[in-house]
N, CA, C and O atoms as CSV, one atom per row, in Angstrom:
chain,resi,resn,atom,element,x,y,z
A,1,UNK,N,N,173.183,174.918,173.187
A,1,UNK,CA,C,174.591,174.594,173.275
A,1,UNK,C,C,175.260,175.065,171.980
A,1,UNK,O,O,174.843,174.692,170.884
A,2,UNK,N,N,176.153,175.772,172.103
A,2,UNK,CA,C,177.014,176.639,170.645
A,2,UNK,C,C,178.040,175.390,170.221
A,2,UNK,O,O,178.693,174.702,171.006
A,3,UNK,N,N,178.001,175.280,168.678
A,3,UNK,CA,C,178.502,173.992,168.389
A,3,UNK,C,C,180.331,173.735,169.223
A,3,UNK,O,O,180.798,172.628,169.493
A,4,UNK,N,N,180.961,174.935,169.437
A,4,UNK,CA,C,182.641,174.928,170.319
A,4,UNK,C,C,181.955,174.068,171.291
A,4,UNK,O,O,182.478,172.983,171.546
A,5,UNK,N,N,180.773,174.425,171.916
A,5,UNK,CA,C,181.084,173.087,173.165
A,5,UNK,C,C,180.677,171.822,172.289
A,5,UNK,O,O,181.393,170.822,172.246
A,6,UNK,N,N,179.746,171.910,171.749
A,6,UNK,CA,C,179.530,170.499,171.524
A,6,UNK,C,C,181.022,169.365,170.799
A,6,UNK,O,O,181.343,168.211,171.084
A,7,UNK,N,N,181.509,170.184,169.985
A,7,UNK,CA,C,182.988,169.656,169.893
A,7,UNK,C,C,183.879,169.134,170.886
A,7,UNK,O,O,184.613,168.154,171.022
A,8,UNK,N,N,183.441,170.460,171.724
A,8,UNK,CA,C,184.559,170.227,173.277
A,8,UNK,C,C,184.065,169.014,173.848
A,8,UNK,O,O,184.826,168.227,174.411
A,9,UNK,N,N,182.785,168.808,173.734
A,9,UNK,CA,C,182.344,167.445,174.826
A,9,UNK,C,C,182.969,166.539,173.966
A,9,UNK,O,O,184.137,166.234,174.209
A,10,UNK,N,N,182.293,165.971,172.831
A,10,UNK,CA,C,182.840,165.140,171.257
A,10,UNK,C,C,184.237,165.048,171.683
A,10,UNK,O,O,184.527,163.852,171.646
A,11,UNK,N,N,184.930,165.526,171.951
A,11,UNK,CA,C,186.713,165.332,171.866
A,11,UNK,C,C,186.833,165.330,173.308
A,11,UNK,O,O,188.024,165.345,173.617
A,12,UNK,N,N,185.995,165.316,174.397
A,12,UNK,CA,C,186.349,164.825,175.722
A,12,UNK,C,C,186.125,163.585,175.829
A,12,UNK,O,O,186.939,162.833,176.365
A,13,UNK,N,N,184.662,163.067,175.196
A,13,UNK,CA,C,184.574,160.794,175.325
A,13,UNK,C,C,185.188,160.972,174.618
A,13,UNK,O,O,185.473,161.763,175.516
A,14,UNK,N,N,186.029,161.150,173.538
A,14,UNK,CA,C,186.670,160.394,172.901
A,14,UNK,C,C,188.244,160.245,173.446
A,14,UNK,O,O,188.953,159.258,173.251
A,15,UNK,N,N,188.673,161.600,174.263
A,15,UNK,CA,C,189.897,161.392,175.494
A,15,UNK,C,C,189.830,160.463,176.463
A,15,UNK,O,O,190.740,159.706,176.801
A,16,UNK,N,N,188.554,160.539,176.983
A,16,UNK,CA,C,188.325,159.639,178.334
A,16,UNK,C,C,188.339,158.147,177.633
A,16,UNK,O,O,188.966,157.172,178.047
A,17,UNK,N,N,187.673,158.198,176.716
A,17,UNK,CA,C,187.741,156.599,175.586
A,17,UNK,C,C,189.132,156.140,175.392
A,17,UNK,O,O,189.539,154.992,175.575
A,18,UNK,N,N,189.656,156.921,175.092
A,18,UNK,CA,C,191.316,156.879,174.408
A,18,UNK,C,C,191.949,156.380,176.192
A,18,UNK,O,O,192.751,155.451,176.293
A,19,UNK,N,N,191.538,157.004,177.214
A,19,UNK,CA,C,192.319,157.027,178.199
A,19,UNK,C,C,191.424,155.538,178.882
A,19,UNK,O,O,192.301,155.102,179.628
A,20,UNK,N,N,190.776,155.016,178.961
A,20,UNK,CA,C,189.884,154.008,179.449
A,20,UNK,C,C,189.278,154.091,180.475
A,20,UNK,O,O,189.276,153.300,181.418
A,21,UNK,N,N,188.537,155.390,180.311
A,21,UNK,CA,C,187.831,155.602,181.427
A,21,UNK,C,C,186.240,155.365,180.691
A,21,UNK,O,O,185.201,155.773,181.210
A,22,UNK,N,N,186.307,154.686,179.502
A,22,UNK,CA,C,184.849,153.843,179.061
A,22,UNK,C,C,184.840,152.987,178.502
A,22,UNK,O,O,185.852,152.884,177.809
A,23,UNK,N,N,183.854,151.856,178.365
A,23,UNK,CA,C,184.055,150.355,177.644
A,23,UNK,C,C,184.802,150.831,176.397
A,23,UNK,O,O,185.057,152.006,176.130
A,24,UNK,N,N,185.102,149.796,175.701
A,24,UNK,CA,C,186.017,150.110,174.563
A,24,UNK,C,C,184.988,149.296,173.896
A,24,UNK,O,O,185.578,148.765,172.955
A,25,UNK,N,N,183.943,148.978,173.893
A,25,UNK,CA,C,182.754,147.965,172.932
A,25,UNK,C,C,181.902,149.399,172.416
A,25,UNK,O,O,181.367,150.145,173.236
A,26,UNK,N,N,181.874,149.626,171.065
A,26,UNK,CA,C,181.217,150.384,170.729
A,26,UNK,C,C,180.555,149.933,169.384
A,26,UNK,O,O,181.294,149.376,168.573
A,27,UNK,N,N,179.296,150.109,169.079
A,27,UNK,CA,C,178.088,149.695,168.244
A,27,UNK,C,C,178.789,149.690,166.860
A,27,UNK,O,O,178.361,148.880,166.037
A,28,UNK,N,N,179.898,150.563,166.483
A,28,UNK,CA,C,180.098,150.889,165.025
A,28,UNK,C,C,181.311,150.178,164.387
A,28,UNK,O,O,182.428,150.268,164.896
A,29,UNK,N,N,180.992,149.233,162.888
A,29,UNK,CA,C,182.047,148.748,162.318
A,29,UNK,C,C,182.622,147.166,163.037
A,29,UNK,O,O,183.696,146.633,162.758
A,30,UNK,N,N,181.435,146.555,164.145
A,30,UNK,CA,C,181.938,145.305,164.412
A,30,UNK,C,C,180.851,144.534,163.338
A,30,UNK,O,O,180.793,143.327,163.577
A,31,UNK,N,N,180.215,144.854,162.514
A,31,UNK,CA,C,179.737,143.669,161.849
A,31,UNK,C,C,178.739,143.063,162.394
A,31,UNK,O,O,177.777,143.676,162.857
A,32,UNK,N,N,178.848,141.854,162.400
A,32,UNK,CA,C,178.031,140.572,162.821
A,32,UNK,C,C,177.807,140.897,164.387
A,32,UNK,O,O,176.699,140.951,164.920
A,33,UNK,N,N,178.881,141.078,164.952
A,33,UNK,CA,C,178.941,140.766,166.574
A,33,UNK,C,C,177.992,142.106,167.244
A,33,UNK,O,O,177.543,142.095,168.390
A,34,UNK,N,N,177.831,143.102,166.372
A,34,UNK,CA,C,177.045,144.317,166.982
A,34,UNK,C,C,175.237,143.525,167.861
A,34,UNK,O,O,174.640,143.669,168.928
A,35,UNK,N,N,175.055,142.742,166.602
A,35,UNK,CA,C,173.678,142.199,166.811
A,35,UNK,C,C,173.154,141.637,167.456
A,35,UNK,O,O,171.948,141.460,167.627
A,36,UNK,N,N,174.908,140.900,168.379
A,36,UNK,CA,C,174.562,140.170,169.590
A,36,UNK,C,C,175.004,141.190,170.909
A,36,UNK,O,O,174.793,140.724,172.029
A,37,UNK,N,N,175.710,142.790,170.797
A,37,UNK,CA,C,175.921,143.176,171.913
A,37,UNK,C,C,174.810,143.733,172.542
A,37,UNK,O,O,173.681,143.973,172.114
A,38,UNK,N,N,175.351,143.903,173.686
A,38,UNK,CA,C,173.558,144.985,174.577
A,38,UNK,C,C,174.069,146.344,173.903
A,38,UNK,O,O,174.925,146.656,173.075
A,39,UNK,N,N,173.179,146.940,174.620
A,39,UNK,CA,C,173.214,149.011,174.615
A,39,UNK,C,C,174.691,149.296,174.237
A,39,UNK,O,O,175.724,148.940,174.803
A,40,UNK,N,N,174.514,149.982,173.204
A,40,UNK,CA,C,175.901,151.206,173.075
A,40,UNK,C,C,176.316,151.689,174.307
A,40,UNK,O,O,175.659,152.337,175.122
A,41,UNK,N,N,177.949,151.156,174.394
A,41,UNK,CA,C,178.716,151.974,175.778
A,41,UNK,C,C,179.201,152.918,175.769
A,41,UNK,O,O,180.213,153.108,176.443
A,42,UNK,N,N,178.559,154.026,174.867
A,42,UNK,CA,C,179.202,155.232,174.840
A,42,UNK,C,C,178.037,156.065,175.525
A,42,UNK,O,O,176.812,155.969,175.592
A,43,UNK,N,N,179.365,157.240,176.172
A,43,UNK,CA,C,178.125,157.584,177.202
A,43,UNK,C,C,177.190,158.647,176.347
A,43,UNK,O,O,177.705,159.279,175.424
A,44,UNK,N,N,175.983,158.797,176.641
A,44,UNK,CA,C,175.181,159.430,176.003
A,44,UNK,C,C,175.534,161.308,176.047
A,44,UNK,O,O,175.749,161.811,177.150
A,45,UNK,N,N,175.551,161.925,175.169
A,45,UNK,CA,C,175.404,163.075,174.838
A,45,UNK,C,C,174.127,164.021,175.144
A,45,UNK,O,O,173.251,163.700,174.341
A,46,UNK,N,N,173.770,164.848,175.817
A,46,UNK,CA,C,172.214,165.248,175.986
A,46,UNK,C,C,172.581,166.918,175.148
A,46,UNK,O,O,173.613,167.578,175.026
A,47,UNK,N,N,171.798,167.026,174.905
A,47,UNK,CA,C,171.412,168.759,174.265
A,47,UNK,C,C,170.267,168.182,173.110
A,47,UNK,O,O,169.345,167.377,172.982
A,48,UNK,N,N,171.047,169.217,172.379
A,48,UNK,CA,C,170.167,169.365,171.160
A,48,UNK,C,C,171.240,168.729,170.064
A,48,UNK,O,O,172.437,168.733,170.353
A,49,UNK,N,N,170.854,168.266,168.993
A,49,UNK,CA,C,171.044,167.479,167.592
A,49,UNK,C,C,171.874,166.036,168.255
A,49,UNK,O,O,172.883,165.488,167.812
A,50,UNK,N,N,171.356,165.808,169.010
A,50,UNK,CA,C,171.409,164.508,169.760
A,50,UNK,C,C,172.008,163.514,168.759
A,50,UNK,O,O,173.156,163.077,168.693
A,51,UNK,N,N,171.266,163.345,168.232
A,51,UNK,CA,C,171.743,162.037,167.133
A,51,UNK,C,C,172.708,162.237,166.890
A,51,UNK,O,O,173.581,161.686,167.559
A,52,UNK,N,N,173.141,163.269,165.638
A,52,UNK,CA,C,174.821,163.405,165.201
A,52,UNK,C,C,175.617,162.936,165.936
A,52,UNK,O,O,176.282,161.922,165.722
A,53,UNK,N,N,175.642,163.620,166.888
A,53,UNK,CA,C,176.825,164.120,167.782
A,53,UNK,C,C,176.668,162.898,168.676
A,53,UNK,O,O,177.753,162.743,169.237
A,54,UNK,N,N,175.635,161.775,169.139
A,54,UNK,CA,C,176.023,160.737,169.734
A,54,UNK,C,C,176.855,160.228,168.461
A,54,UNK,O,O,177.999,159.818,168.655
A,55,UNK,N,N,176.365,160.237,167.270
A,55,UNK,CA,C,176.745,158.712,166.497
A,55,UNK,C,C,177.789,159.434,166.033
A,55,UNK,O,O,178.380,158.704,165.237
A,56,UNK,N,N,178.312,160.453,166.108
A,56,UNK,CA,C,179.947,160.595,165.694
A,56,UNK,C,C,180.574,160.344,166.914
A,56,UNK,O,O,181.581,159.671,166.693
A,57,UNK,N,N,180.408,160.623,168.323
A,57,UNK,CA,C,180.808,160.430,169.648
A,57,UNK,C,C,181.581,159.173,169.005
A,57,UNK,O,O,182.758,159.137,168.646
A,58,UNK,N,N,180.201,157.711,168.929
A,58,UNK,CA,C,180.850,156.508,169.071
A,58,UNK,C,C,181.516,156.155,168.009
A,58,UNK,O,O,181.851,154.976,168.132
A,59,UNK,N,N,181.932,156.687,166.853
A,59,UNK,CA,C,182.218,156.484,165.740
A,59,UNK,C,C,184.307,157.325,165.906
A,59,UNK,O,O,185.359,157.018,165.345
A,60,UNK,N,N,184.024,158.164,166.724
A,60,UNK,CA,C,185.573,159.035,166.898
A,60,UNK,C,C,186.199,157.822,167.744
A,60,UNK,O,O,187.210,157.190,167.439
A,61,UNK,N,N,185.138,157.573,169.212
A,61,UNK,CA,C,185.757,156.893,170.108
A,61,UNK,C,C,186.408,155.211,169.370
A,61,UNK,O,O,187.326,154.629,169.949
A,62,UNK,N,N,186.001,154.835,168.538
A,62,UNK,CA,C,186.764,153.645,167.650
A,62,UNK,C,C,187.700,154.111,166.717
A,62,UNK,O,O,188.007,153.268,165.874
A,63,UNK,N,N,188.130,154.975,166.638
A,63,UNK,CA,C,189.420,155.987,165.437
A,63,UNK,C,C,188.553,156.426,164.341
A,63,UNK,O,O,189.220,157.215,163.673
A,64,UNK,N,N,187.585,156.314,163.925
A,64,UNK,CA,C,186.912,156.435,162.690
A,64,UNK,C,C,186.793,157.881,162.908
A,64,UNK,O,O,186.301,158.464,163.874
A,65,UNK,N,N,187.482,158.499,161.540
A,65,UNK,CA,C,186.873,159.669,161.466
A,65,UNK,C,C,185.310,160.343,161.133
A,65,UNK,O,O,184.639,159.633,160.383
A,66,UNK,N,N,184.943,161.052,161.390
A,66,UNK,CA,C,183.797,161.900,161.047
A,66,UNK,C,C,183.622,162.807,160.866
A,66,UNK,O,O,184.499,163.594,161.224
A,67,UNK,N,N,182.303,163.409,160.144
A,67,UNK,CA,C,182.077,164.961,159.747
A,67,UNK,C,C,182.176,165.839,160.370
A,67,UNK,O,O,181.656,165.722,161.480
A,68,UNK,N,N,182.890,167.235,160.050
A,68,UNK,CA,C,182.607,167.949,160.816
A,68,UNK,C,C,181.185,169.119,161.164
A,68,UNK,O,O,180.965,170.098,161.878
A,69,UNK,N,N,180.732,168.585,160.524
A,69,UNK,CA,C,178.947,169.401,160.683
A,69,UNK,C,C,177.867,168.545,161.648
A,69,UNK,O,O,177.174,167.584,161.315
A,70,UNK,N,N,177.918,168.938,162.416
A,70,UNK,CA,C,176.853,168.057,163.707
A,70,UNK,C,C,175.436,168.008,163.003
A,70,UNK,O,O,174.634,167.333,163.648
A,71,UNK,N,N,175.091,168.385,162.205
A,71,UNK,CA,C,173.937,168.115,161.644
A,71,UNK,C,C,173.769,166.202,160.562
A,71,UNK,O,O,174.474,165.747,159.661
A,72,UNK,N,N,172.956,165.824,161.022
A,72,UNK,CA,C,172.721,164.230,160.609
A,72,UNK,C,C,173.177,164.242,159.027
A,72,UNK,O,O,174.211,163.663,158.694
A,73,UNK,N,N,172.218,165.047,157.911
A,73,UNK,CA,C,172.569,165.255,157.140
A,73,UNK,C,C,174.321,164.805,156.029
A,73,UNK,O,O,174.650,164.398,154.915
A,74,UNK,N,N,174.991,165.304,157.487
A,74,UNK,CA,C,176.368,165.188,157.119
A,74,UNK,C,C,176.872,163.843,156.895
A,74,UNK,O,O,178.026,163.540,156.593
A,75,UNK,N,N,175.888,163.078,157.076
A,75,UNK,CA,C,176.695,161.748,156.745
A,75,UNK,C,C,176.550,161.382,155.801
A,75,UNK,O,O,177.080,160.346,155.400
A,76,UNK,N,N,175.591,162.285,154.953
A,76,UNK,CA,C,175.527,161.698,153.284
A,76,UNK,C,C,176.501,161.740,152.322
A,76,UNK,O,O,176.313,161.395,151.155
A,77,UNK,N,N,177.758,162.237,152.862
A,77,UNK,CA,C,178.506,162.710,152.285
A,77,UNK,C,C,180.410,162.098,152.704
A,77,UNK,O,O,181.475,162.058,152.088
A,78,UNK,N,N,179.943,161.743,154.024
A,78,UNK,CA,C,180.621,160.468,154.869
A,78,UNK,C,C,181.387,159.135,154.059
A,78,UNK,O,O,181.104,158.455,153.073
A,79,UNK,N,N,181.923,159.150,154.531
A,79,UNK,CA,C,182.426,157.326,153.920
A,79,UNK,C,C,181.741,157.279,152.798
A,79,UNK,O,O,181.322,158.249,152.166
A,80,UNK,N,N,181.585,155.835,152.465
A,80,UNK,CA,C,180.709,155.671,151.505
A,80,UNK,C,C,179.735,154.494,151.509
A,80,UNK,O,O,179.569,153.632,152.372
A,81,UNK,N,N,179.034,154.700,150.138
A,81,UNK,CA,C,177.592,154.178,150.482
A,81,UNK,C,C,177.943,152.620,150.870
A,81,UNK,O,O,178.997,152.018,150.666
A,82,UNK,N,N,176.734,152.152,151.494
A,82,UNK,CA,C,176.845,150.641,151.889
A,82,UNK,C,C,175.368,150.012,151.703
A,82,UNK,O,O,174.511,150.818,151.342
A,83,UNK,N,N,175.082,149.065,151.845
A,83,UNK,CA,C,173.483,148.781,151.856
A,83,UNK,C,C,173.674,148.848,153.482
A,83,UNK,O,O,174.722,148.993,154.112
A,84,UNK,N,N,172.467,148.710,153.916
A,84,UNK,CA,C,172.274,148.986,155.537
A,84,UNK,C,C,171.970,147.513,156.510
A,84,UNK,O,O,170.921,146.938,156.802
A,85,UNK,N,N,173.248,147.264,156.799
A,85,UNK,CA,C,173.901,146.076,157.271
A,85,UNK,C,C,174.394,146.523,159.126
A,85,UNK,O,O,174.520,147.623,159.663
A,86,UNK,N,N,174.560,145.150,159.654
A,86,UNK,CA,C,175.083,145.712,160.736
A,86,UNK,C,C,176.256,146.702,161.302
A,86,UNK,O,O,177.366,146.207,161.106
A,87,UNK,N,N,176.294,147.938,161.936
A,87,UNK,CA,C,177.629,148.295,161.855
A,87,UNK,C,C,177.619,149.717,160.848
A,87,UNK,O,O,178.470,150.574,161.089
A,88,UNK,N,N,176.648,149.938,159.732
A,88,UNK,CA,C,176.265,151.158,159.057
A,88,UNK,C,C,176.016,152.270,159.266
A,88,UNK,O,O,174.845,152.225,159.644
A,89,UNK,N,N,176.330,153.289,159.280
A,89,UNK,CA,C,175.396,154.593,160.062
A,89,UNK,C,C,173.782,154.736,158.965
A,89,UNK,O,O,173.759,154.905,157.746
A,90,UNK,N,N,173.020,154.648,159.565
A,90,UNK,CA,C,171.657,155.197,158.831
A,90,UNK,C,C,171.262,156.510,158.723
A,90,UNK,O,O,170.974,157.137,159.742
A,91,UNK,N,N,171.217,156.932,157.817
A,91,UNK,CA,C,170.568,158.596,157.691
A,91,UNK,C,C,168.864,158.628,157.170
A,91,UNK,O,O,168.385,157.943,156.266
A,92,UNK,N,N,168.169,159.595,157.998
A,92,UNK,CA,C,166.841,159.280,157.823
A,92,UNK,C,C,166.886,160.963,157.381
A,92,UNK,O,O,167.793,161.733,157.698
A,93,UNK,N,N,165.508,161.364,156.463
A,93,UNK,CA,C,165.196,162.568,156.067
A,93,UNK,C,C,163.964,163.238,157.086
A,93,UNK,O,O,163.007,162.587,157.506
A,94,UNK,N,N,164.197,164.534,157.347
A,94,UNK,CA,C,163.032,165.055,158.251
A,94,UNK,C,C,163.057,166.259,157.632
A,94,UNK,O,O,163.203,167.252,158.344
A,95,UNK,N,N,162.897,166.446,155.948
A,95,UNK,CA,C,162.570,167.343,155.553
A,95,UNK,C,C,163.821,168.461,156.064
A,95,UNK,O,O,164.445,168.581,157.118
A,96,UNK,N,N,163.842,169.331,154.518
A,96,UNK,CA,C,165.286,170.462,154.399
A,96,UNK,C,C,166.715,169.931,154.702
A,96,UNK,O,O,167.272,168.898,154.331
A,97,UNK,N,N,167.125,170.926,155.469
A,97,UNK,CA,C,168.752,170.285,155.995
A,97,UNK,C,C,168.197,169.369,157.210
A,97,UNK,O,O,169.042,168.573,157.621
A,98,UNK,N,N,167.190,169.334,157.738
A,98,UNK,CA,C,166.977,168.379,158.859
A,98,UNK,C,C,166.975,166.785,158.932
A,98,UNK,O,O,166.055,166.214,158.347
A,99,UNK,N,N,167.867,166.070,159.557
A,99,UNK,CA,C,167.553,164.701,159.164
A,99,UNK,C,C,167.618,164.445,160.532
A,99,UNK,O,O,167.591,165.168,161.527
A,100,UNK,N,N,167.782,162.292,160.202
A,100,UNK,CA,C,168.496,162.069,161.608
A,100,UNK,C,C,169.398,160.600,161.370
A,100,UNK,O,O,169.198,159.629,160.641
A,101,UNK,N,N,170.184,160.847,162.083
A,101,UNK,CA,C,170.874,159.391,162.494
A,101,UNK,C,C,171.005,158.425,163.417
A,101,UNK,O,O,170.874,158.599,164.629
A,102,UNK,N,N,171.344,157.081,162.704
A,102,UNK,CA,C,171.558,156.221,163.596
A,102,UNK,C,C,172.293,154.860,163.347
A,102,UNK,O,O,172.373,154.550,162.159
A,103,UNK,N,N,172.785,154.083,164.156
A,103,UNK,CA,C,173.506,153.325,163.559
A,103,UNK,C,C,172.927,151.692,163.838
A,103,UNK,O,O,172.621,151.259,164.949
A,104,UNK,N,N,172.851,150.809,162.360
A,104,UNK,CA,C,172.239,149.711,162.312
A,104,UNK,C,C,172.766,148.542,162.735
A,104,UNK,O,O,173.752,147.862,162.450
A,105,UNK,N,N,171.488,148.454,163.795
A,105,UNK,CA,C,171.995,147.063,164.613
A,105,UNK,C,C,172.080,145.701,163.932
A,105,UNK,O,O,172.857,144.789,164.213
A,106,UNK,N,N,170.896,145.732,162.741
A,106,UNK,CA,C,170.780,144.249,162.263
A,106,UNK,C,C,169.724,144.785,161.305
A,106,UNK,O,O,169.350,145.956,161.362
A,107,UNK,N,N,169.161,143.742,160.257
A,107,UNK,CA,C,167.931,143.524,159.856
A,107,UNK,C,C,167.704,142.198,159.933
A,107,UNK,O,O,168.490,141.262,160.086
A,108,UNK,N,N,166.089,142.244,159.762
A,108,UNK,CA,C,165.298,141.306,160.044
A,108,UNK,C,C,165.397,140.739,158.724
A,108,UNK,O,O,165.911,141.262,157.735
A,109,UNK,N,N,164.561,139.024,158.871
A,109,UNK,CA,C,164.432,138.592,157.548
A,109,UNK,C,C,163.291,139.284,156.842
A,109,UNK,O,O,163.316,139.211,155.614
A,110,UNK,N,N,162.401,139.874,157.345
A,110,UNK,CA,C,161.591,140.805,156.502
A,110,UNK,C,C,162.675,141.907,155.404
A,110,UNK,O,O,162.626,142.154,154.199
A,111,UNK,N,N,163.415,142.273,156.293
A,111,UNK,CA,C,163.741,143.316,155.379
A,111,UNK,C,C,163.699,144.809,156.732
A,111,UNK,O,O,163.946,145.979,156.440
A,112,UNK,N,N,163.420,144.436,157.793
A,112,UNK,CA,C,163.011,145.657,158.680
A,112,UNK,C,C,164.295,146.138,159.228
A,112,UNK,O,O,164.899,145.229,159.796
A,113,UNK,N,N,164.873,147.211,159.240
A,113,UNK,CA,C,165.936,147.325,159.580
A,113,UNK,C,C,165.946,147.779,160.830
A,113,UNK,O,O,165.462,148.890,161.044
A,114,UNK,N,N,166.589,146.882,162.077
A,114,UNK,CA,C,166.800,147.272,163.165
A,114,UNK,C,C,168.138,148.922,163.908
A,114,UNK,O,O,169.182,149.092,163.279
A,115,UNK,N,N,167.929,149.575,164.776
A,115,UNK,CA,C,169.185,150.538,164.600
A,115,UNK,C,C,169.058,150.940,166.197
A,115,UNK,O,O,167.964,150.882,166.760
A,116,UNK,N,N,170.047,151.280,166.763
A,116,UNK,CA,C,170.298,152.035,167.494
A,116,UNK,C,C,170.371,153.628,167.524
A,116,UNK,O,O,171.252,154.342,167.046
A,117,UNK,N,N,169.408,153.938,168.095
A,117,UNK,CA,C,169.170,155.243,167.768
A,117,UNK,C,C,169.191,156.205,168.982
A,117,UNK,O,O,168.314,155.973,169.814
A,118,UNK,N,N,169.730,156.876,169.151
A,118,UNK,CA,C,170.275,158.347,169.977
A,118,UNK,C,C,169.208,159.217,169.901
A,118,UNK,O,O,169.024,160.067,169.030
A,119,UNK,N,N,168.190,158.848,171.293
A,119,UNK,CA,C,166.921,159.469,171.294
A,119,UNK,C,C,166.732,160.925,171.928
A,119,UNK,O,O,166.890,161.225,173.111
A,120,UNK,N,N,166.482,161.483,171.224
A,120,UNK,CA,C,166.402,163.254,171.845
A,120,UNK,C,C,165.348,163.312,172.954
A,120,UNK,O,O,165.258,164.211,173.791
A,121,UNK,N,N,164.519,162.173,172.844
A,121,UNK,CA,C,162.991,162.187,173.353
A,121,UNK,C,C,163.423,161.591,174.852
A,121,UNK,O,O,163.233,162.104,175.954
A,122,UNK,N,N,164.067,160.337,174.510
A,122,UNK,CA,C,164.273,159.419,175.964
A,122,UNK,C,C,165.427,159.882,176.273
A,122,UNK,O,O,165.632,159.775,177.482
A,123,UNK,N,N,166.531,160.495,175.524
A,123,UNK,CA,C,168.018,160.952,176.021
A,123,UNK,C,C,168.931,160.146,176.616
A,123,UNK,O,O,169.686,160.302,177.576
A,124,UNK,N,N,168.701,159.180,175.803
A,124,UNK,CA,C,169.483,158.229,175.488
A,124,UNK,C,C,169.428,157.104,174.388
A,124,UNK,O,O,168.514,157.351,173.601
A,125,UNK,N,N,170.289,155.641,173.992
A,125,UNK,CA,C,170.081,155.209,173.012
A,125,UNK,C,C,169.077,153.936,173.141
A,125,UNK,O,O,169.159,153.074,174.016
A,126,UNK,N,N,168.191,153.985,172.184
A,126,UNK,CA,C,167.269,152.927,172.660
A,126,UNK,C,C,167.364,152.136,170.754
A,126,UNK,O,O,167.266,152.748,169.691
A,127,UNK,N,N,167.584,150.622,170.989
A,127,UNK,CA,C,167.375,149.398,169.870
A,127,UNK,C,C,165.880,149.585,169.713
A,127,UNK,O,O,165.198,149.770,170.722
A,128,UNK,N,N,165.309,149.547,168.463
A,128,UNK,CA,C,164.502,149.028,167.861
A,128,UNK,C,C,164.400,149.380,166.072
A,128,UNK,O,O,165.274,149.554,165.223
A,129,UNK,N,N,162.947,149.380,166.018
A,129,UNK,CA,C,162.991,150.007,164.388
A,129,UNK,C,C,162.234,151.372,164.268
A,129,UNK,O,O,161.169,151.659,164.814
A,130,UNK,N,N,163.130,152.295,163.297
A,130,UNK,CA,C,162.558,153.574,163.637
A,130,UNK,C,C,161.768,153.560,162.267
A,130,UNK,O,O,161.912,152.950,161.208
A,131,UNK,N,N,160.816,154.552,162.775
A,131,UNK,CA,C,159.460,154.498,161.863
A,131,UNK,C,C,159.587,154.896,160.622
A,131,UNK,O,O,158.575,154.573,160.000
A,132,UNK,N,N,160.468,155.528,159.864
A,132,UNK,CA,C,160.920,155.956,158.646
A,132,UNK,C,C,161.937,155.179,157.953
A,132,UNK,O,O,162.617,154.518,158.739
A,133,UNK,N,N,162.260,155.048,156.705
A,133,UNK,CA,C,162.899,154.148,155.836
A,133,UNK,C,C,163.516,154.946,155.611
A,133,UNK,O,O,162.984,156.014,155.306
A,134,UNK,N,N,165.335,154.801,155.656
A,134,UNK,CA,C,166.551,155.063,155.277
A,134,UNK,C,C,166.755,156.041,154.131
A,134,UNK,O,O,166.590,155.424,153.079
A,135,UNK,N,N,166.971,156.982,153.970
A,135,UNK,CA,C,167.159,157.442,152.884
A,135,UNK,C,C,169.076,157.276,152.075
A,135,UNK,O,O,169.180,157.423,150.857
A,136,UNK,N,N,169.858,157.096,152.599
A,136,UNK,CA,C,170.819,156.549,152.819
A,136,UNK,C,C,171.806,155.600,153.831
A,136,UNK,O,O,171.720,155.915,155.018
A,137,UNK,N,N,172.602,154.636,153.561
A,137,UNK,CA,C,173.415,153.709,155.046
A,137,UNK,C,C,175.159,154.255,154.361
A,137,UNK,O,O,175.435,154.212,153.162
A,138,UNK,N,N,175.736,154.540,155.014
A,138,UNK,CA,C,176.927,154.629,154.841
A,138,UNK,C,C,177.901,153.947,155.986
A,138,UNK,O,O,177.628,153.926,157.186
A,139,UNK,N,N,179.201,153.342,155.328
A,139,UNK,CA,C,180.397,153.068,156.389
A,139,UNK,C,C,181.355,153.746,156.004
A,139,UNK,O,O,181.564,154.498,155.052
A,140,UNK,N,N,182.093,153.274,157.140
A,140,UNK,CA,C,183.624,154.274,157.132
A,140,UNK,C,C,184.045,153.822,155.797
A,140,UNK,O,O,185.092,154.241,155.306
């Protein structure tokens, strides 16, 4: 997919969002209340760099601006830093410009940080804890 479409889709949920043709409950920037919602209602994105481009999807569809580089990476540079709280975007490292994102549902009292993550594998978003530790959390 050449990144013009992937934009083009990106700025279509976020029309159909704007127009209410999708829940208006989206994972990013409610805080506390994220931890008690179900599944992200944004509709899932399929191709390739999956992650980004879901977690800016749900991040446009609430007014929040975002990067314009579909690569995960780009959020290091995003808002600014936060500790990784509910409502955060998480950036994970996969080696070079490659990373990935996702956005944090909660942590545990351990310390384990729970996230919603925009799975390339299942192609769609699945809650739990992803196997790598944060290399940065940023909010709007």
């Amino acid at each position: 997919m050449r990144i013009g479409k992937i934009a083009a889709t990106i700025a279509l949920a976020c029309l159909l969002a704007a127009c209410g043709h999708f829940p208006k409950r989206f994972p990013v920037g409610l805080g506390a209340e994220l931890s008690s919602m179900g599944a992200p209602q944004t509709p899932f994105i399929r191709g390739r760099l999956v992650c980004a481009i879901n977690v800016k999807a749900a991040l446009a569809a609430r007014g929040i601006s975002v990067p314009q580089s579909n690569y995960a990476k780009a959020f290091l540079t995003w808002g600014r830093p936060s500790p990784c709280v509910a409502g955060a975007v998480a950036v994970y490292d996969r080696g070079g410009v490659r990373g990935h994102a996702a956005l944090v549902s909660g942590v545990d009292p351990d310390g384990t940080i729970r996230v919603w993550n925009p799975s390339a594998r299942a192609q769609a978003w699945r809650e739990g804890r992803y196997h790598k530790r944060p290399i940065a959390c940023r909010m709007p």
